[in-house]
PDBQT receptor file of N, H, CA, C and O in Angstrom, charges set to zero:
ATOM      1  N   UNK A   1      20.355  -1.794  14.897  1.00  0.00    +0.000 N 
ATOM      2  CA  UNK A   1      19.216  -1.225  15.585  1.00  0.00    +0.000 C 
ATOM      3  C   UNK A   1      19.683  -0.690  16.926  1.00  0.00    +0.000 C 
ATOM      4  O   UNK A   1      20.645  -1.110  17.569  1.00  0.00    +0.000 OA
ATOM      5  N   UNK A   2      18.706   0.486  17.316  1.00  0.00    +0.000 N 
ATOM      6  H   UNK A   2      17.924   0.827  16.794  1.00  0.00    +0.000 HD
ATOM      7  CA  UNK A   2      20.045   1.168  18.644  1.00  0.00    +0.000 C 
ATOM      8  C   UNK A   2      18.379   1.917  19.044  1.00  0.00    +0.000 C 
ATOM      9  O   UNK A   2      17.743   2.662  18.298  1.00  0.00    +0.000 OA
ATOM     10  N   UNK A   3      17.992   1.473  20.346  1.00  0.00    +0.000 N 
ATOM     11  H   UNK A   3      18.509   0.868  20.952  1.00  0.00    +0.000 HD
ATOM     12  CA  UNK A   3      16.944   2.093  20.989  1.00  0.00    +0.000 C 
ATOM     13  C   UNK A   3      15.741   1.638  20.424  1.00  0.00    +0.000 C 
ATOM     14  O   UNK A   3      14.736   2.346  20.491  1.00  0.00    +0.000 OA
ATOM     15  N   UNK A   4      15.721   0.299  19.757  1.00  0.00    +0.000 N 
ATOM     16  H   UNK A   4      16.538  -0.276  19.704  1.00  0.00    +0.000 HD
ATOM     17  CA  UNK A   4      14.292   0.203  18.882  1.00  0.00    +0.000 C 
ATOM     18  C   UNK A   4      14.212   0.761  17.433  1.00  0.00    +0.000 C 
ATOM     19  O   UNK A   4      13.269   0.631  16.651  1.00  0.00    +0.000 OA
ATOM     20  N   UNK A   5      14.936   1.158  17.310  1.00  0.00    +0.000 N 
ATOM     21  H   UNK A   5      15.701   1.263  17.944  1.00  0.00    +0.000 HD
ATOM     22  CA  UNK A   5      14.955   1.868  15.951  1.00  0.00    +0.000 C 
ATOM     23  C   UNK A   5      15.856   1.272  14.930  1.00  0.00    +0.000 C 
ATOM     24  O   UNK A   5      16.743   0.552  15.389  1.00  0.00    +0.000 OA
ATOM     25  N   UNK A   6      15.820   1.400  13.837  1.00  0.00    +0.000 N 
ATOM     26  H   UNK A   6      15.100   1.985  13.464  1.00  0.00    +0.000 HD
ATOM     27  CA  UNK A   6      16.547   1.029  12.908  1.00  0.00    +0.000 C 
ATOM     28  C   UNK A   6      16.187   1.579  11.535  1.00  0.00    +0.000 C 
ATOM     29  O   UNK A   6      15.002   1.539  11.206  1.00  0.00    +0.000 OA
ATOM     30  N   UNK A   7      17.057   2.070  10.733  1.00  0.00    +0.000 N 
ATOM     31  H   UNK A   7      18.020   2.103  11.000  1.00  0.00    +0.000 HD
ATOM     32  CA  UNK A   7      17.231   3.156   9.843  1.00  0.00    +0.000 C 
ATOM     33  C   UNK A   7      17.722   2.096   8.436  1.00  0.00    +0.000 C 
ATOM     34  O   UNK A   7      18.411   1.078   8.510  1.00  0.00    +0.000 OA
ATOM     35  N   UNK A   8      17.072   2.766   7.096  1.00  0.00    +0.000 N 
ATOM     36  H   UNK A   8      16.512   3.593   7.036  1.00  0.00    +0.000 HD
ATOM     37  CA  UNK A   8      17.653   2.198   6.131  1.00  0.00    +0.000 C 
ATOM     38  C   UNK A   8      18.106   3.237   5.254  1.00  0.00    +0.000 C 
ATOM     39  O   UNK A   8      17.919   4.435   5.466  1.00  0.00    +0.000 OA
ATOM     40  N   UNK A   9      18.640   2.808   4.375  1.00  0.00    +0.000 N 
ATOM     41  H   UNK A   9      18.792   1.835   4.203  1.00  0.00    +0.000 HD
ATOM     42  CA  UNK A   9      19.476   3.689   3.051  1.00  0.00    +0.000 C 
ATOM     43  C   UNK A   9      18.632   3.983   2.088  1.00  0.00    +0.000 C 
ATOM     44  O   UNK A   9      17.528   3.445   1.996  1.00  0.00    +0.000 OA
ATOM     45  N   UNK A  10      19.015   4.754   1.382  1.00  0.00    +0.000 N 
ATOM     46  H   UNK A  10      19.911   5.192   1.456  1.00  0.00    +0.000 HD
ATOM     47  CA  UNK A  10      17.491   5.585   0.310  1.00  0.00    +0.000 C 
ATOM     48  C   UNK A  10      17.484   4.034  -0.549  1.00  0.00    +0.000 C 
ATOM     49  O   UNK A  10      16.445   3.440  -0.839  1.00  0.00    +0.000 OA
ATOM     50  N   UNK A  11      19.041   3.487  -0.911  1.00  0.00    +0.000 N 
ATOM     51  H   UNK A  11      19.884   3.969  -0.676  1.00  0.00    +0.000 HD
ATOM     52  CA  UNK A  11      18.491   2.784  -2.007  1.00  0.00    +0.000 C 
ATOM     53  C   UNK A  11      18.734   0.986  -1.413  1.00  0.00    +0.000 C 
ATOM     54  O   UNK A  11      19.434   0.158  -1.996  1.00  0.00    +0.000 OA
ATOM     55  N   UNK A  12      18.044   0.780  -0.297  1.00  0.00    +0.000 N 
ATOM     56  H   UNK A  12      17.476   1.453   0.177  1.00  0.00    +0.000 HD
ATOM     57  CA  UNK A  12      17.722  -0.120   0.401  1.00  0.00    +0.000 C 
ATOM     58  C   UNK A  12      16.943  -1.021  -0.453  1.00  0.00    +0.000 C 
ATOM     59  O   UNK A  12      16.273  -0.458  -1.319  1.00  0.00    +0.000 OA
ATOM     60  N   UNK A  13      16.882  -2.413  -0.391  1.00  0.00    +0.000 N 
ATOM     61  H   UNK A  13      17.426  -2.870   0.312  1.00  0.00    +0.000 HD
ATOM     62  CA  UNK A  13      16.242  -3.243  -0.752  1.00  0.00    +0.000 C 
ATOM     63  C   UNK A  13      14.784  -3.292  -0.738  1.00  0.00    +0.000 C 
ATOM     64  O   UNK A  13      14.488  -3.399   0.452  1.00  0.00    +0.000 OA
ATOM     65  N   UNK A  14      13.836  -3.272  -1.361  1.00  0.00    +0.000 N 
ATOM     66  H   UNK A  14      14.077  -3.185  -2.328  1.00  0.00    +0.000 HD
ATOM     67  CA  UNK A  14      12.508  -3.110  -0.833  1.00  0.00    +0.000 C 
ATOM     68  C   UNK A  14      12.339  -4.573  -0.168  1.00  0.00    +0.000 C 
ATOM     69  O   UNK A  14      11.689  -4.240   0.823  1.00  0.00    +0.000 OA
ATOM     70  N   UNK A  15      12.445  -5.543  -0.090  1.00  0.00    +0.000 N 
ATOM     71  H   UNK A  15      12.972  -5.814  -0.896  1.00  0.00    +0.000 HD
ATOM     72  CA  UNK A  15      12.451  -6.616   0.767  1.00  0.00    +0.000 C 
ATOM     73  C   UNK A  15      12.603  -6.359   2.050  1.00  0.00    +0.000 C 
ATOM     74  O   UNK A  15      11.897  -7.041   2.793  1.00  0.00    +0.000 OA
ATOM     75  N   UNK A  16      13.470  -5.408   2.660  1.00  0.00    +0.000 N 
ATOM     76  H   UNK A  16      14.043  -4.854   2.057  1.00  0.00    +0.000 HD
ATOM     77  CA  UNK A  16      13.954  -5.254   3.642  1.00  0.00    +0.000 C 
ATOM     78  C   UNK A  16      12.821  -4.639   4.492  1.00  0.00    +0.000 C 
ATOM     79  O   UNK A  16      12.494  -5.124   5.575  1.00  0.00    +0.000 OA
ATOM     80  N   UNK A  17      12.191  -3.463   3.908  1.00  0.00    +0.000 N 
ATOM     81  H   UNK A  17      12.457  -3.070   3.028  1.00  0.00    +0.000 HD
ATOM     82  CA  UNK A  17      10.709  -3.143   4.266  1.00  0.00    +0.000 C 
ATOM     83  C   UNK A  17       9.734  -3.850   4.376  1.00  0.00    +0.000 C 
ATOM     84  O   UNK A  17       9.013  -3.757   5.370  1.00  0.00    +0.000 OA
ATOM     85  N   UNK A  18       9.448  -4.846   3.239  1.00  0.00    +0.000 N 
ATOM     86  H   UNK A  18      10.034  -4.922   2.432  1.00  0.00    +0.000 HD
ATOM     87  CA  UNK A  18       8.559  -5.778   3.478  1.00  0.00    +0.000 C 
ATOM     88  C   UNK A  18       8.618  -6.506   4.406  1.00  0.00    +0.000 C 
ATOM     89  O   UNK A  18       7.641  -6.641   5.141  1.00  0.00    +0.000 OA
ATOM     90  N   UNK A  19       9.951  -7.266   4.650  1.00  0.00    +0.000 N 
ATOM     91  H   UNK A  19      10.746  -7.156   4.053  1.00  0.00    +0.000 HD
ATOM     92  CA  UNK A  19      10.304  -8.005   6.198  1.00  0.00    +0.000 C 
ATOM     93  C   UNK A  19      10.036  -7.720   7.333  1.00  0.00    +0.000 C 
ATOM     94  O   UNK A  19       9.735  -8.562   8.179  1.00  0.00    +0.000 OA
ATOM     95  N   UNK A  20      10.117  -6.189   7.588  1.00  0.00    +0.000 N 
ATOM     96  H   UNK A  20      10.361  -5.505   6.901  1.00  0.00    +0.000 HD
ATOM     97  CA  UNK A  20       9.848  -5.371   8.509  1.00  0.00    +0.000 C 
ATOM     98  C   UNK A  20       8.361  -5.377   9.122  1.00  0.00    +0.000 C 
ATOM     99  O   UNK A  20       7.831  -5.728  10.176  1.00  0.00    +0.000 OA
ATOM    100  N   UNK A  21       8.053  -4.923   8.153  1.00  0.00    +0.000 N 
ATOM    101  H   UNK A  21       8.484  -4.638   7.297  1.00  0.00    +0.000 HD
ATOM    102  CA  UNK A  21       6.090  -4.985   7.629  1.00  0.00    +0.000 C 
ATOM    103  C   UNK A  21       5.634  -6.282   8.224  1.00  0.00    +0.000 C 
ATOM    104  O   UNK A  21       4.804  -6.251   9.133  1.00  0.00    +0.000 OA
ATOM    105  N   UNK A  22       6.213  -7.672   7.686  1.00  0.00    +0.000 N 
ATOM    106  H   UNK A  22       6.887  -7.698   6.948  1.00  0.00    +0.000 HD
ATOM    107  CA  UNK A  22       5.422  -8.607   7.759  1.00  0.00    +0.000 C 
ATOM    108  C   UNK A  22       5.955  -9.120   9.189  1.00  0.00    +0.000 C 
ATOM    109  O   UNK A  22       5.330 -10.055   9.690  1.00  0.00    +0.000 OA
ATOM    110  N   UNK A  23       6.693  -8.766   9.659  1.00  0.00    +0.000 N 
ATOM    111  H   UNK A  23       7.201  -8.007   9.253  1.00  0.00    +0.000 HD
ATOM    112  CA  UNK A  23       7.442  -8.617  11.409  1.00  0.00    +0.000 C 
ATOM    113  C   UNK A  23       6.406  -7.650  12.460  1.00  0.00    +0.000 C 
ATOM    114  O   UNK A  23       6.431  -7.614  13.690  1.00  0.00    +0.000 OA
ATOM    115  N   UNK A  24       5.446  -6.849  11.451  1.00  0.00    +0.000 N 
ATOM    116  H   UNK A  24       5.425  -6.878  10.452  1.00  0.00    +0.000 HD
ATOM    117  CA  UNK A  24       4.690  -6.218  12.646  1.00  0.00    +0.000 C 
ATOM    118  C   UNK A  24       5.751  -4.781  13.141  1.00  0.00    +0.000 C 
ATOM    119  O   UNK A  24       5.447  -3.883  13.926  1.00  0.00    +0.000 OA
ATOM    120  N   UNK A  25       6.551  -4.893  12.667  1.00  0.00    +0.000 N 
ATOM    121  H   UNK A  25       6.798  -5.622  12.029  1.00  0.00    +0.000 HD
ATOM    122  CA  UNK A  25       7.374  -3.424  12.813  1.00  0.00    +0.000 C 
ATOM    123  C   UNK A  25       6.754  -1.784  12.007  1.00  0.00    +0.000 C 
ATOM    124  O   UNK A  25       6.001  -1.673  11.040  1.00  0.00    +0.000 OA
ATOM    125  N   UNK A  26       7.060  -1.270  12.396  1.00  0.00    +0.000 N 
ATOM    126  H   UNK A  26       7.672  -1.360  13.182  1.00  0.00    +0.000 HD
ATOM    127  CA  UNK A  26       6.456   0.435  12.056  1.00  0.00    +0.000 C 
ATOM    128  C   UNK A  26       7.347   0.973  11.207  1.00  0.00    +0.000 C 
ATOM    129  O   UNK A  26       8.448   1.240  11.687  1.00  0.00    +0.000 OA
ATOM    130  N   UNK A  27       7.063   1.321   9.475  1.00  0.00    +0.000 N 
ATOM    131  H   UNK A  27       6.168   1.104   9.084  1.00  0.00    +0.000 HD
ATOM    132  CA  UNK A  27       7.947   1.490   8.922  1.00  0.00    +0.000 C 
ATOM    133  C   UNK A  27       7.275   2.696   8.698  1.00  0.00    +0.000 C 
ATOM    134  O   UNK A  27       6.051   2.818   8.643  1.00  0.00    +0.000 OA
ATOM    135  N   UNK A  28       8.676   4.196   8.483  1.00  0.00    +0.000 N 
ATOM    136  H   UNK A  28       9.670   4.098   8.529  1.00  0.00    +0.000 HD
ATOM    137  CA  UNK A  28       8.149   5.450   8.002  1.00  0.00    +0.000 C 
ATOM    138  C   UNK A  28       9.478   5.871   6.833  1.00  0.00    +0.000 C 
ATOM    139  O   UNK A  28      10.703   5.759   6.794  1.00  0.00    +0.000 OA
ATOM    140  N   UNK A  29       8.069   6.560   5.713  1.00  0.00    +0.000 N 
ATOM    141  H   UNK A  29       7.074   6.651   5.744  1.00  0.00    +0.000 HD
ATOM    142  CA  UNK A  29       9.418   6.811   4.786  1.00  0.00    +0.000 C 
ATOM    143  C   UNK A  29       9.359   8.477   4.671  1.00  0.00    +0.000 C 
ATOM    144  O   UNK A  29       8.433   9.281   4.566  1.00  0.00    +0.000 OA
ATOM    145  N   UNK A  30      10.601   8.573   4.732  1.00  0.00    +0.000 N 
ATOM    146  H   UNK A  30      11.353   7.919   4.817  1.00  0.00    +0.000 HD
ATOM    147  CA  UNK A  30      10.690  10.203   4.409  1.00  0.00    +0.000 C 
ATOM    148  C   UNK A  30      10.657  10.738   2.994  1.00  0.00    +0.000 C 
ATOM    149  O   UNK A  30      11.701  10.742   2.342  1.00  0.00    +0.000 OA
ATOM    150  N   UNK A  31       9.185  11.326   2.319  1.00  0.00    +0.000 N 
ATOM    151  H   UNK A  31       8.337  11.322   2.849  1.00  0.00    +0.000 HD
ATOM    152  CA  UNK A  31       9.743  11.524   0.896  1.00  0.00    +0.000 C 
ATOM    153  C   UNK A  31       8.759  13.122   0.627  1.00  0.00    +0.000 C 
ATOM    154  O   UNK A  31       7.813  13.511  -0.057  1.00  0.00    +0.000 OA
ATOM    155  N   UNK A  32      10.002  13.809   1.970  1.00  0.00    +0.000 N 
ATOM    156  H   UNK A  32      10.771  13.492   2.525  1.00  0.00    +0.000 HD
ATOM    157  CA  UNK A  32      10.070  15.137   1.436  1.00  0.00    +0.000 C 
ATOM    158  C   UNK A  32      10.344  15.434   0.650  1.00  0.00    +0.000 C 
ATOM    159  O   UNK A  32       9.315  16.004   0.288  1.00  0.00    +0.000 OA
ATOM    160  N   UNK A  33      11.516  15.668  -0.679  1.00  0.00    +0.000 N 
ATOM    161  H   UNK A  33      12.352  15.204  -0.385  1.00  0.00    +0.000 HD
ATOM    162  CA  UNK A  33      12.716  15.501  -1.112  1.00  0.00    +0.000 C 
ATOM    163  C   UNK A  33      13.317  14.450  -1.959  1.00  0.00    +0.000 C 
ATOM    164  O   UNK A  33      13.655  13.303  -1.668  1.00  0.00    +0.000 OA
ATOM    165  N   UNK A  34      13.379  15.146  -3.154  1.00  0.00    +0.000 N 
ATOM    166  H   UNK A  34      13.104  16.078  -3.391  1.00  0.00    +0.000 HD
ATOM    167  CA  UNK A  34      13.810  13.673  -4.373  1.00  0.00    +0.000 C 
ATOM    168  C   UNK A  34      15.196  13.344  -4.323  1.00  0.00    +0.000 C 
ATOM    169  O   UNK A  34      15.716  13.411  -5.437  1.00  0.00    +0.000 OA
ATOM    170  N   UNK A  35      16.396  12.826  -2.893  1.00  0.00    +0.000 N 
ATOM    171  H   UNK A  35      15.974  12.771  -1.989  1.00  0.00    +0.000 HD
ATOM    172  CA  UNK A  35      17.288  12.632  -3.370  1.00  0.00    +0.000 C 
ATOM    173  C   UNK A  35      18.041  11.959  -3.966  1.00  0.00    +0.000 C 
ATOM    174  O   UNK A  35      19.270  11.982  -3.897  1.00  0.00    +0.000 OA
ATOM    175  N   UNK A  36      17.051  10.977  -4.916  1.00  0.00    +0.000 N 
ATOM    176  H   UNK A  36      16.053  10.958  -4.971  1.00  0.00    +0.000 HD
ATOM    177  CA  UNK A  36      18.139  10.105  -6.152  1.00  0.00    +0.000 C 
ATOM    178  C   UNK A  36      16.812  11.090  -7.249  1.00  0.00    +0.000 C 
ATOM    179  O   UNK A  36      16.188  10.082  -7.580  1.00  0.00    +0.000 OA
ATOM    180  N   UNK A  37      16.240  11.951  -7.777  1.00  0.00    +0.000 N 
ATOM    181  H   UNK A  37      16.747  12.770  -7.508  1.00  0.00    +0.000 HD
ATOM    182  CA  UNK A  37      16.153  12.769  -9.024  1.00  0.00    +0.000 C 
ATOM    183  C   UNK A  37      15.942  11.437 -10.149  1.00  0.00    +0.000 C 
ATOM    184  O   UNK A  37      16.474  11.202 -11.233  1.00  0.00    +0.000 OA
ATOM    185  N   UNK A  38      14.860  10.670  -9.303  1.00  0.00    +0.000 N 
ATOM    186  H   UNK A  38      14.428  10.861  -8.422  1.00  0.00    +0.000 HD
ATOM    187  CA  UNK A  38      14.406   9.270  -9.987  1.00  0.00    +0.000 C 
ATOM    188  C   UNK A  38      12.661   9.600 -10.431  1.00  0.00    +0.000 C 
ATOM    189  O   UNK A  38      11.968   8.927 -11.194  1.00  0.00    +0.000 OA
ATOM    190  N   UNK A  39      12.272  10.838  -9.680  1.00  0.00    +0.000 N 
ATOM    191  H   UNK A  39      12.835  11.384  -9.060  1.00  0.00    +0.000 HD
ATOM    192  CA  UNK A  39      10.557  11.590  -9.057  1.00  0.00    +0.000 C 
ATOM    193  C   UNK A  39      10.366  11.867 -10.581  1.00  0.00    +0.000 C 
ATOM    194  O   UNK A  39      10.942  11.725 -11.659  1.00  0.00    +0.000 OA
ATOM    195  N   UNK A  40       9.061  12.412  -9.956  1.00  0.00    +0.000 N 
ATOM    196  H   UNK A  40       8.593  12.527  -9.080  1.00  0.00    +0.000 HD
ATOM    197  CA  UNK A  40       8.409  13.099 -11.159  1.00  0.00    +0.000 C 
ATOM    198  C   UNK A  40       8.267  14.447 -10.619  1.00  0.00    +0.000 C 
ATOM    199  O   UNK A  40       8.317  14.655  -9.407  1.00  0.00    +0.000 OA
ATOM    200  N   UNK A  41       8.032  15.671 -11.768  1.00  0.00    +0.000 N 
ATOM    201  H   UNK A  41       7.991  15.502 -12.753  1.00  0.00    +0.000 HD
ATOM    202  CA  UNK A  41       7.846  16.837 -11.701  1.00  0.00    +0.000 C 
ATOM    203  C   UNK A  41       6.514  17.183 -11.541  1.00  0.00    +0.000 C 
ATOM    204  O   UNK A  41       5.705  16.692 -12.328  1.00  0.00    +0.000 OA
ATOM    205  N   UNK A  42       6.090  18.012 -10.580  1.00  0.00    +0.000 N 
ATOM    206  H   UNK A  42       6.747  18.411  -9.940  1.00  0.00    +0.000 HD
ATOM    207  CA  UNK A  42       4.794  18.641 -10.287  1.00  0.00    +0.000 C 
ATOM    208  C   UNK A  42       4.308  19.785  -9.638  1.00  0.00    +0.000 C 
ATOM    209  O   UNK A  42       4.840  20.472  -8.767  1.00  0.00    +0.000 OA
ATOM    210  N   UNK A  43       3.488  19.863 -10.054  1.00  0.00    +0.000 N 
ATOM    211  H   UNK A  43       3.055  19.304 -10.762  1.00  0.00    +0.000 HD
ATOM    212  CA  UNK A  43       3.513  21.811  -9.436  1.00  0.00    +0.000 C 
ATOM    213  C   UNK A  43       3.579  21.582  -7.980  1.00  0.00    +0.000 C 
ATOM    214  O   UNK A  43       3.050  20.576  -7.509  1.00  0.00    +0.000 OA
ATOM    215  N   UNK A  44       4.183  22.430  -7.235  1.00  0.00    +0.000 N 
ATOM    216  H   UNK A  44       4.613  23.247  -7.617  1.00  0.00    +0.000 HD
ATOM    217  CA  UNK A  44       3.930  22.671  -5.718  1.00  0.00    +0.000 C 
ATOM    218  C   UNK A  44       4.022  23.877  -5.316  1.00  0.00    +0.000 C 
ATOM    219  O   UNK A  44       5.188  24.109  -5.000  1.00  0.00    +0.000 OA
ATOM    220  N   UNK A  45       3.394  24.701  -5.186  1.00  0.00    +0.000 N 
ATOM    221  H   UNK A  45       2.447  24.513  -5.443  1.00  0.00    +0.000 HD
ATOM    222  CA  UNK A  45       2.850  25.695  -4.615  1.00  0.00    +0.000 C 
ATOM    223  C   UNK A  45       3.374  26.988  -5.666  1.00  0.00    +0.000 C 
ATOM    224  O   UNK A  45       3.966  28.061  -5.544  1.00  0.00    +0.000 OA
ATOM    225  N   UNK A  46       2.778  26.191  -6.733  1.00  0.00    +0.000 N 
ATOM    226  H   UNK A  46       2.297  25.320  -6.832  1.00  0.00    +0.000 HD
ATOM    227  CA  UNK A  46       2.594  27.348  -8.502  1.00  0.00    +0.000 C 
ATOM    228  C   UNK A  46       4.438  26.903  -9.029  1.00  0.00    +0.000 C 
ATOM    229  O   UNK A  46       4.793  27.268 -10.150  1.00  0.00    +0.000 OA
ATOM    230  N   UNK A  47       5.342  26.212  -8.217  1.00  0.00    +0.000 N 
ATOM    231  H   UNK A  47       5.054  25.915  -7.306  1.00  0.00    +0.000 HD
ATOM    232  CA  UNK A  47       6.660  26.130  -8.995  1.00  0.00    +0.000 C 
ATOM    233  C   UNK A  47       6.643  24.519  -9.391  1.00  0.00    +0.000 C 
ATOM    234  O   UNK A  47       6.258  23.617  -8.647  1.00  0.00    +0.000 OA
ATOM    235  N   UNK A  48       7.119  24.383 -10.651  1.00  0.00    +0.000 N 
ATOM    236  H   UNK A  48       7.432  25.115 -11.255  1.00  0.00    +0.000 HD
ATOM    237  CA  UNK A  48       7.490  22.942 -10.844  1.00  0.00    +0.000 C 
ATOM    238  C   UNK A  48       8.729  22.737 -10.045  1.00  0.00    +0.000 C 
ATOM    239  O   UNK A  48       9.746  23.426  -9.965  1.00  0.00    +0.000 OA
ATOM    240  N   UNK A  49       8.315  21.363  -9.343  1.00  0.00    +0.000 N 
ATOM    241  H   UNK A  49       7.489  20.803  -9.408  1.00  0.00    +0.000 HD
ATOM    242  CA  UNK A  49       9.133  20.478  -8.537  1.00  0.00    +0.000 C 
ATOM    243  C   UNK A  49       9.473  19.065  -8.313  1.00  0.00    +0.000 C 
ATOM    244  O   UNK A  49       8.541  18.334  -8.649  1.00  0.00    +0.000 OA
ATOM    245  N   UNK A  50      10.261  18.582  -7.963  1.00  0.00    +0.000 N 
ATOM    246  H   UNK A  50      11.018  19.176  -7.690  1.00  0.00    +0.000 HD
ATOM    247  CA  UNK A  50      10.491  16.751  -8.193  1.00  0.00    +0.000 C 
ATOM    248  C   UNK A  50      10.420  16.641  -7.003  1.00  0.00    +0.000 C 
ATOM    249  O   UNK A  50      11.033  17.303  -6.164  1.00  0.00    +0.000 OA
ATOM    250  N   UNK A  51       9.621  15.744  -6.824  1.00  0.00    +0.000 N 
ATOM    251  H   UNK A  51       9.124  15.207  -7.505  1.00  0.00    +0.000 HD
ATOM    252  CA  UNK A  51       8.809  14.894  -5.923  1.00  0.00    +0.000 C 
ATOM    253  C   UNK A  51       9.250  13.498  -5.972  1.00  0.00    +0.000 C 
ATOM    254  O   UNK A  51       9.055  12.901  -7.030  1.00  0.00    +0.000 OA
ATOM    255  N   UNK A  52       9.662  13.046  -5.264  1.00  0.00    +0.000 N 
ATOM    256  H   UNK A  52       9.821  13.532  -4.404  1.00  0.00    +0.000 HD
ATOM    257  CA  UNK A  52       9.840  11.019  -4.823  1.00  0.00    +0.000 C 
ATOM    258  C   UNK A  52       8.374  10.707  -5.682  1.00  0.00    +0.000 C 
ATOM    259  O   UNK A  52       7.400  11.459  -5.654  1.00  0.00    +0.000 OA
ATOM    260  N   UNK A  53       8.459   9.381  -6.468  1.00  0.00    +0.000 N 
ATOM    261  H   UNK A  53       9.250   8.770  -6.491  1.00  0.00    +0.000 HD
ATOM    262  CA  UNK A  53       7.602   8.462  -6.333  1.00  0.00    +0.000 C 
ATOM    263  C   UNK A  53       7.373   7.231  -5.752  1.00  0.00    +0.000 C 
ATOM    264  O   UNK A  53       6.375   6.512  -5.807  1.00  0.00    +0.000 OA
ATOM    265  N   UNK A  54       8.279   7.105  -5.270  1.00  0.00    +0.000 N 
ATOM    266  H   UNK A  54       9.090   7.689  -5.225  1.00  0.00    +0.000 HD
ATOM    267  CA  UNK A  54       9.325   5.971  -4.694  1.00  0.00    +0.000 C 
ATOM    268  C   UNK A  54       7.692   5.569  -3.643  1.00  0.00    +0.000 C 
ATOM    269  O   UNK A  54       7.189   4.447  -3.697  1.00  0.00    +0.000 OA
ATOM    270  N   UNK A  55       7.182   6.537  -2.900  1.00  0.00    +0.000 N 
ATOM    271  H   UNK A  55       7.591   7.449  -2.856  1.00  0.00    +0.000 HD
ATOM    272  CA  UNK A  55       6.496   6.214  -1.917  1.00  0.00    +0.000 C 
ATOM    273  C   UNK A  55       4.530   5.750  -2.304  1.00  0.00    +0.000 C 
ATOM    274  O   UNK A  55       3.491   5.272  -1.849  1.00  0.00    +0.000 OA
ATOM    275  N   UNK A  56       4.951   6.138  -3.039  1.00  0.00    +0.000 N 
ATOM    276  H   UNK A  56       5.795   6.526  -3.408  1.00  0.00    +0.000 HD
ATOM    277  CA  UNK A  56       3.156   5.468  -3.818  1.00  0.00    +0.000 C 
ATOM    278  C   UNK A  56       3.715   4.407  -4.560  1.00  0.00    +0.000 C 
ATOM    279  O   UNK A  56       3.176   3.354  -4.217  1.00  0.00    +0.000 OA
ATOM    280  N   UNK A  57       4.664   4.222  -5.531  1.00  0.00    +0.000 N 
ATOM    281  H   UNK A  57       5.102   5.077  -5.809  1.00  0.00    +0.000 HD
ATOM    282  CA  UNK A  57       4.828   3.171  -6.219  1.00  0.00    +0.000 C 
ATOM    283  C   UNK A  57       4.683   1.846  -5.305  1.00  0.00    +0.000 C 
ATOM    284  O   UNK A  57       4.126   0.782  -5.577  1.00  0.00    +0.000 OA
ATOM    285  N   UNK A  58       5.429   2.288  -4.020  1.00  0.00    +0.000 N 
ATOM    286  H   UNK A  58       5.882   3.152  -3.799  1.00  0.00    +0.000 HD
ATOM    287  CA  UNK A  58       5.521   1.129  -3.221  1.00  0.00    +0.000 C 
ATOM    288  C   UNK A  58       4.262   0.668  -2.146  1.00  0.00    +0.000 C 
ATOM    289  O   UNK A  58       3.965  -0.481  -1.818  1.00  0.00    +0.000 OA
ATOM    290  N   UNK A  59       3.800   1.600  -1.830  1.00  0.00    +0.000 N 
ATOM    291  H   UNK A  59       4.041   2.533  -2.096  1.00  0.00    +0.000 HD
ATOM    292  CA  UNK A  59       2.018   1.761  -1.734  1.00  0.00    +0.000 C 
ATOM    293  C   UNK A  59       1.444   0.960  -2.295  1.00  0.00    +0.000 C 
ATOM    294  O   UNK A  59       1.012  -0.070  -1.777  1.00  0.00    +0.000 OA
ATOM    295  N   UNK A  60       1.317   1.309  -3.573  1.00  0.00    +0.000 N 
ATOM    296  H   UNK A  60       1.668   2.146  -3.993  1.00  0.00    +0.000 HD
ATOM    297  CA  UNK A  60       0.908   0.250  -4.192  1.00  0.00    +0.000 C 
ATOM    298  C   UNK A  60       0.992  -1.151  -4.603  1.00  0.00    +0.000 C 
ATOM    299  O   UNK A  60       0.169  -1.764  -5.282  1.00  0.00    +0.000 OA
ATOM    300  N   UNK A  61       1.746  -1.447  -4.262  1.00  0.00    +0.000 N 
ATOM    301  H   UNK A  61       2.415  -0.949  -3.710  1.00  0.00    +0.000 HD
ATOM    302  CA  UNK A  61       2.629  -2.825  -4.237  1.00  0.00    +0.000 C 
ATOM    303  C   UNK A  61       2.470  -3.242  -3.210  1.00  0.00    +0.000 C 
ATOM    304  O   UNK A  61       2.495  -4.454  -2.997  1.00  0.00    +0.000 OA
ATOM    305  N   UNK A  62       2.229  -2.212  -2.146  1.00  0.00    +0.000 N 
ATOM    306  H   UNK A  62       2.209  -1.227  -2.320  1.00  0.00    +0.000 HD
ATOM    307  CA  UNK A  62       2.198  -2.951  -0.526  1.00  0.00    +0.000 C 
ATOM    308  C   UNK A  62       0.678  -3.673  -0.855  1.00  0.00    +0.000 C 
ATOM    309  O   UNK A  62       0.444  -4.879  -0.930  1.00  0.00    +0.000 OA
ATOM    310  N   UNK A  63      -0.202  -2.620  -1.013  1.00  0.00    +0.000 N 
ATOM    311  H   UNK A  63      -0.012  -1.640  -0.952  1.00  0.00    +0.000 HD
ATOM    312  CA  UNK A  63      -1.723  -3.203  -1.090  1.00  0.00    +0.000 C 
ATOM    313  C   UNK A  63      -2.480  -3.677  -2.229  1.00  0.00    +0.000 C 
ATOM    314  O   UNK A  63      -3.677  -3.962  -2.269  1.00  0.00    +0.000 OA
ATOM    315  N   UNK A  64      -1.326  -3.734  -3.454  1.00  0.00    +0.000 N 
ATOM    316  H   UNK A  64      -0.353  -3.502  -3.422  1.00  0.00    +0.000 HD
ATOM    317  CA  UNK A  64      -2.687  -4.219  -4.215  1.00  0.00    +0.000 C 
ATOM    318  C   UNK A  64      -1.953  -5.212  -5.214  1.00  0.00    +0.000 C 
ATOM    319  O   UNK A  64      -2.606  -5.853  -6.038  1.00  0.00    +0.000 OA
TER     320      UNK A  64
């Protein structure tokens, strides 16, 4: 951690987030961009495209 911040790896532990989470820390995920091609395909702006699911799957898991 360097300035408050601290950065994880795409294929990071999800524990590691949760820890974070349940620490009261501010977690943000970047899921511009499918870079493990793990997503699903969906139209975006009339072209099919792969999209992360990575970030709702875990959404969901956070809250329900």
């Amino acid at each position: 951690m360097r300035n408050g911040l601290g950065l994880l790896l795409v294929d990071a532990p999800l524990m590691e987030i949760f820890r974070a989470l349940h620490q009261g820390e501010v977690v943000g995920l970047a899921t511009d961009r499918d870079v493990t091609e793990g997503g699903v395909v969906m139209p975006f702006f009339g072209k099919p495209t792969r999209l992360p699911d990575g970030a709702v799957k875990f959404a969901y898991r956070w809250c329900c």
